[in-house]
ChimeraX commands (.cxc) that place a marker at each C-alpha (Angstrom):
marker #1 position -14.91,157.79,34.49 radius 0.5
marker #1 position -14.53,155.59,31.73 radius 0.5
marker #1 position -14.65,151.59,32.21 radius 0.5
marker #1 position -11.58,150.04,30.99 radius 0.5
marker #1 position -11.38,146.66,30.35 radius 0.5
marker #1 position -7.68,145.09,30.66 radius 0.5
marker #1 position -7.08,141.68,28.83 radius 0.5
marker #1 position -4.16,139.17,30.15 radius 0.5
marker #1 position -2.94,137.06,27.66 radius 0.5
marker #1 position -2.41,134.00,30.17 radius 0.5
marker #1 position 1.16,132.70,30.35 radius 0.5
marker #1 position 2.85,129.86,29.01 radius 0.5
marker #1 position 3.39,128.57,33.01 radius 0.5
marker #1 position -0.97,129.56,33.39 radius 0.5
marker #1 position -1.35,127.07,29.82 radius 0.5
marker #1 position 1.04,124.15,31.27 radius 0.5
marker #1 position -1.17,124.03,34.43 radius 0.5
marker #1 position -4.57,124.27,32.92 radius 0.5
marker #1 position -3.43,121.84,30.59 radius 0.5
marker #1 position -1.97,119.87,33.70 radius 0.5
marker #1 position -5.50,119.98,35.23 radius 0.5
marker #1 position -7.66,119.15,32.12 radius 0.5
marker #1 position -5.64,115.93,31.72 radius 0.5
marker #1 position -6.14,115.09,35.38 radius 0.5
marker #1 position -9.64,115.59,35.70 radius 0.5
marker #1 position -9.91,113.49,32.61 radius 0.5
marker #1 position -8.05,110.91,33.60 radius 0.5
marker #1 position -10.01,111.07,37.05 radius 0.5
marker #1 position -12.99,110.45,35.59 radius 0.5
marker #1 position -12.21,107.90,33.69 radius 0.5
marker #1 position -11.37,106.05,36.60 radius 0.5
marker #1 position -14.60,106.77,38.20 radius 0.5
marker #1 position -16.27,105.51,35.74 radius 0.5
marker #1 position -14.43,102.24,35.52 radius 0.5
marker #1 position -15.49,102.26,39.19 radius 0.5
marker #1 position -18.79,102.81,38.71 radius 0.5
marker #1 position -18.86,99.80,35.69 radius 0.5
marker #1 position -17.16,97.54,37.98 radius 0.5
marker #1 position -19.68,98.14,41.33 radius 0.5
marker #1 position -22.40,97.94,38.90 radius 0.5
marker #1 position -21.08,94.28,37.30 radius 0.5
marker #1 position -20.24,93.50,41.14 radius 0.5
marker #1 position -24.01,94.26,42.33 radius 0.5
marker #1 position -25.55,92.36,39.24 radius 0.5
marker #1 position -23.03,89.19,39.53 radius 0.5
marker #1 position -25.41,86.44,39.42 radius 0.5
marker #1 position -28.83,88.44,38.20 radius 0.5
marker #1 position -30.66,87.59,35.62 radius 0.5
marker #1 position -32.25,89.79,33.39 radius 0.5
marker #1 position -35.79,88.76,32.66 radius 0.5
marker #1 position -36.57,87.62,36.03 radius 0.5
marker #1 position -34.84,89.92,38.32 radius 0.5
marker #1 position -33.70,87.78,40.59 radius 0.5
marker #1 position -30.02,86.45,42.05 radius 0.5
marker #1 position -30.17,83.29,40.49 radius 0.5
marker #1 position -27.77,82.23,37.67 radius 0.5
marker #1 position -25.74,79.40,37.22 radius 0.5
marker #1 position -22.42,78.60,35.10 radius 0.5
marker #1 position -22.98,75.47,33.07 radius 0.5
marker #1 position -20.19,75.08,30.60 radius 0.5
marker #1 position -21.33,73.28,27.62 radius 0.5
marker #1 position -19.27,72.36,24.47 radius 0.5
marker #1 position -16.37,74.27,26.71 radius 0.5
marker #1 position -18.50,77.71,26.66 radius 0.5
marker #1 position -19.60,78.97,29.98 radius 0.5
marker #1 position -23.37,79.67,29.83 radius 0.5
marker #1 position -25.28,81.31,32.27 radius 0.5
marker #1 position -28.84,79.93,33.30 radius 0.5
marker #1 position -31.08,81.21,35.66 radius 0.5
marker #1 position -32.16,78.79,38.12 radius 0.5
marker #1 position -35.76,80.73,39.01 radius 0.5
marker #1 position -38.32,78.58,38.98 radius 0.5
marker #1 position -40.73,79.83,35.69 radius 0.5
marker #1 position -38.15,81.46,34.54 radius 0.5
marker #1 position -35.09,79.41,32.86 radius 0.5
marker #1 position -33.61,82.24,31.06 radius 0.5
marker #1 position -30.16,81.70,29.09 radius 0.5
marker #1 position -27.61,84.66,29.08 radius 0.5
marker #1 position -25.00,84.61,26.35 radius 0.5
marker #1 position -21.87,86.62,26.57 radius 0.5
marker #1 position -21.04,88.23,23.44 radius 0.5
marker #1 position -19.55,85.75,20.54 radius 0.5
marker #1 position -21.23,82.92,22.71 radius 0.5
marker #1 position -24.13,82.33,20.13 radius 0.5
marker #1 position -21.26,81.69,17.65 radius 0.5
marker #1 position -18.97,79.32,19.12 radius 0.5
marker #1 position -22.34,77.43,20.22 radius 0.5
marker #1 position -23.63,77.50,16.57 radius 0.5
marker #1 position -20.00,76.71,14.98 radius 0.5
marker #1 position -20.08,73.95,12.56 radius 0.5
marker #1 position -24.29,74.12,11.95 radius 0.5
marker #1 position -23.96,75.09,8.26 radius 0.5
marker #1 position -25.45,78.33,8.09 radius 0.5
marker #1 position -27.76,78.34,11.01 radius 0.5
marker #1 position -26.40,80.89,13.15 radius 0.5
marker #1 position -26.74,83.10,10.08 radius 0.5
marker #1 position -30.62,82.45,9.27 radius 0.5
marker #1 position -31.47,82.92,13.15 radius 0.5
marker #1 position -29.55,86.40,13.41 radius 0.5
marker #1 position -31.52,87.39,10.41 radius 0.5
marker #1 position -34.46,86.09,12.05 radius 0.5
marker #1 position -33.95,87.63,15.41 radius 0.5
marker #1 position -33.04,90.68,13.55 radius 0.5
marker #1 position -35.92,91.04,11.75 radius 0.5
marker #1 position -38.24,91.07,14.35 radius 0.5
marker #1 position -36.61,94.77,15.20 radius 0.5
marker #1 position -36.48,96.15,11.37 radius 0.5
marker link #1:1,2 radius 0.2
marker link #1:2,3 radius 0.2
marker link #1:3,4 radius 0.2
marker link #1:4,5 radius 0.2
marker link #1:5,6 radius 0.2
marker link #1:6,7 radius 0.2
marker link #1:7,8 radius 0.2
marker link #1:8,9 radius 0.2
marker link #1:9,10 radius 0.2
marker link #1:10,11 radius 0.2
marker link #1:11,12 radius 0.2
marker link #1:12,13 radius 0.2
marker link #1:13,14 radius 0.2
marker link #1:14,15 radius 0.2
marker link #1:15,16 radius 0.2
marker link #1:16,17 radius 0.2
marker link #1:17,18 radius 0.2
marker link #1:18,19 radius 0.2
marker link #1:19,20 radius 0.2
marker link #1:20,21 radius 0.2
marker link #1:21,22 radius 0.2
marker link #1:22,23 radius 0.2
marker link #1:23,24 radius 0.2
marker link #1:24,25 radius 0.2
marker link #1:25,26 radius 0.2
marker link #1:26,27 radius 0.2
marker link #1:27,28 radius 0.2
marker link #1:28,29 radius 0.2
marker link #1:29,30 radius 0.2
marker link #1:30,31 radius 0.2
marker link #1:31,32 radius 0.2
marker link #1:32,33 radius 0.2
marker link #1:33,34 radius 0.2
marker link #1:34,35 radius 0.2
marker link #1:35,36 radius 0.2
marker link #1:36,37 radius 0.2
marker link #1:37,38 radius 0.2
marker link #1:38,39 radius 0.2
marker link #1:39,40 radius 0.2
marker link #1:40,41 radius 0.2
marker link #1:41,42 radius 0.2
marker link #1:42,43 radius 0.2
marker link #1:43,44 radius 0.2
marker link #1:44,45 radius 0.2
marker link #1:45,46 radius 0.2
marker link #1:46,47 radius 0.2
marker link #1:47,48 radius 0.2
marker link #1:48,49 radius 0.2
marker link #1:49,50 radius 0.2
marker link #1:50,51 radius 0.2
marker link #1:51,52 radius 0.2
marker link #1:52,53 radius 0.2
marker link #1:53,54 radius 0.2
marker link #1:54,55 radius 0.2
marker link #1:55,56 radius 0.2
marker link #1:56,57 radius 0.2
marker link #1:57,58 radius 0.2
marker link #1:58,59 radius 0.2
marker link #1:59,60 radius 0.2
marker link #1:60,61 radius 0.2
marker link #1:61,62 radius 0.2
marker link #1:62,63 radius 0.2
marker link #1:63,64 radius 0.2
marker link #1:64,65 radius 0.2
marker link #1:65,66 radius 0.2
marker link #1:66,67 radius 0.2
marker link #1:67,68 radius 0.2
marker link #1:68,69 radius 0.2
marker link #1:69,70 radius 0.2
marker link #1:70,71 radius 0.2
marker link #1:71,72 radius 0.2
marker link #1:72,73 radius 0.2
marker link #1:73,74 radius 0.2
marker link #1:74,75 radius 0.2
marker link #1:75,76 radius 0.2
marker link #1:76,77 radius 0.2
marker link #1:77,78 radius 0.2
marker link #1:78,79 radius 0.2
marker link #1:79,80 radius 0.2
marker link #1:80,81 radius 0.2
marker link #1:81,82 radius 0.2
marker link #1:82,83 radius 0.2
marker link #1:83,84 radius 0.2
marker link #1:84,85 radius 0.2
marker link #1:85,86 radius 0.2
marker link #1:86,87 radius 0.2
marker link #1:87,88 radius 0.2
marker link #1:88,89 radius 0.2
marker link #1:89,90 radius 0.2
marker link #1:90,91 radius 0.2
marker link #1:91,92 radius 0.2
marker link #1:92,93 radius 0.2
marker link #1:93,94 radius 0.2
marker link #1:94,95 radius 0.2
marker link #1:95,96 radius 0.2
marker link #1:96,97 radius 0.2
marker link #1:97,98 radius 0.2
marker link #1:98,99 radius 0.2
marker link #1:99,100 radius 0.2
marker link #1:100,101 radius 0.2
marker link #1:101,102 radius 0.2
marker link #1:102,103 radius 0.2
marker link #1:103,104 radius 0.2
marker link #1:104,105 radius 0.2
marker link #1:105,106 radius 0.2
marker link #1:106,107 radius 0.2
view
């Protein structure tokens, strides 16, 4: 008896669906993970980083919202991204020489 192996060439109706499916599974886990950022940023509302701890505040200054912790021997400052900048705006080069400075520490 000799083992015959048949090939299918799939159909153009089998190709529609699988493509169907591929962009459905993508687009469901995209969504999951958009989820999964937003529980995460819901959990962490209000926790700061170096401490650990549920205990940041919104102070606006200069019409920036900053973030403080409030844990005693702790004090941290969170900055959003582009906060540093609008904070720094209008110090003649000193955002620049303290990026390069912060910077350099990881070179």
């Amino acid at each position: 008896m000799v083992n015959e192996r048949i090939i299918v060439k799939p159909s153009e109706e089998d190709l529609y669906f699988k493509e169907k499916d591929r962009l459905l599974i993508e687009e469901l886990r995209v969504e999951a993970a958009k989820e999964t950022e937003e529980s995460y940023s819901s959990a962490h509302k209000n926790h700061c980083f170096r401490c650990g701890t549920h205990s940041l505040v919104e102070v606006d200054h200069k019409g920036i919202s900053i973030d403080i912790c409030v844990n005693e021997g702790c004090g941290a400052v969170h900055l959003d991204p582009g906060e540093m900048e609008k904070i720094l705006d209008g110090e003649k080069g000193v955002f620049k020489n303290v990026k390069n400075s912060v910077s350099s520490i990881f070179k």
